[in-house]
C-alpha positions as CSV (number, residue, x, y, z in Angstrom):
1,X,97.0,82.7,114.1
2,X,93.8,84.0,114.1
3,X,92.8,87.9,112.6
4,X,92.8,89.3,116.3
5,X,95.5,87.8,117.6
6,X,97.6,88.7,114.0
7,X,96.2,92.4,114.5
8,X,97.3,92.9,117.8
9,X,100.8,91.9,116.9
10,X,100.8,94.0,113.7
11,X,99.7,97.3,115.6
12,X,102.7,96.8,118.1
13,X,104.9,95.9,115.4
14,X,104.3,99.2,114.2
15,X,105.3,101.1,117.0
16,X,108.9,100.4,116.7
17,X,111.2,101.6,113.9
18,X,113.4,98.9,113.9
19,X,112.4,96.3,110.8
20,X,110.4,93.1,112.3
21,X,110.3,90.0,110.0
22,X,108.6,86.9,111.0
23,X,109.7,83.8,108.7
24,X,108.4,80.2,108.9
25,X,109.5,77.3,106.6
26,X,112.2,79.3,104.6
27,X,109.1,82.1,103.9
28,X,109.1,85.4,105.7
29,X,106.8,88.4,105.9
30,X,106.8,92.1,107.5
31,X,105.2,91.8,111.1
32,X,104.5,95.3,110.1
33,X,101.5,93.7,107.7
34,X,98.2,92.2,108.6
35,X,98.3,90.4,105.1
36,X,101.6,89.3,105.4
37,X,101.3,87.9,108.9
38,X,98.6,86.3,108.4
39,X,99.4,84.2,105.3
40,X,102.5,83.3,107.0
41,X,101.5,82.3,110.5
42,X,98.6,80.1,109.4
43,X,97.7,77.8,112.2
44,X,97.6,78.4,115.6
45,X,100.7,76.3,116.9
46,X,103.3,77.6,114.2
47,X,106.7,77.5,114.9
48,X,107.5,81.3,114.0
49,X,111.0,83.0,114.1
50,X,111.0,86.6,114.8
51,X,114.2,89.0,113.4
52,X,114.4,92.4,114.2
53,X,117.1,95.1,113.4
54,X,117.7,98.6,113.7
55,X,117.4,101.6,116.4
56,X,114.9,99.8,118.7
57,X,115.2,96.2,117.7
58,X,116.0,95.0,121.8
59,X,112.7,96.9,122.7
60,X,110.5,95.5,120.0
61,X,111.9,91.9,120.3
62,X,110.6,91.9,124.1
63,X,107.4,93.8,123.2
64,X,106.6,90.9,120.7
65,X,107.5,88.2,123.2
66,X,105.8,89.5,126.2
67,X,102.8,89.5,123.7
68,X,103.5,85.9,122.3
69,X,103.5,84.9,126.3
70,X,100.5,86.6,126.8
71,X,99.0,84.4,124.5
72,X,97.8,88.1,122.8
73,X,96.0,89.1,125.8
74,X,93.3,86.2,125.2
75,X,92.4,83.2,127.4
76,X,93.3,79.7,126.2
């Protein structure tokens, strides 16, 4: 994942309450950190699990996916 597209996930991250982990090969990081996802994530093509919980965990889950299916709002 590249800065932009790892920015763009942080910033809505942010936005929710809930906690919103991403973890990849028994590692995990807060989505809430640029640092964190981007160390994580790597390469474009990562297999990435995303776990939220708490008040607005249904909301943010779709928020990240409708991002992730965006392709972060970038063409291919």
């Amino acid at each position: 994942m590249h800065a932009r597209a790892a920015g763009k996930l942080v910033q809505l991250a942010a936005k929710f309450t809930s906690d919103i982990t991403l973890e990849k090969d028994g590692q995990s990081a807060n989505a809430k950190s640029i640092m964190g996802v981007l160390l994580l994530c790597g390469q474009r093509g990562s297999l990435v699990t995303v776990r939220t919980e708490g008040e607005d965990a249904d909301e943010a889950i779709e928020a990240i996916g409708a991002l992730i299916a965006d392709r972060f709002g970038e063409a291919e």
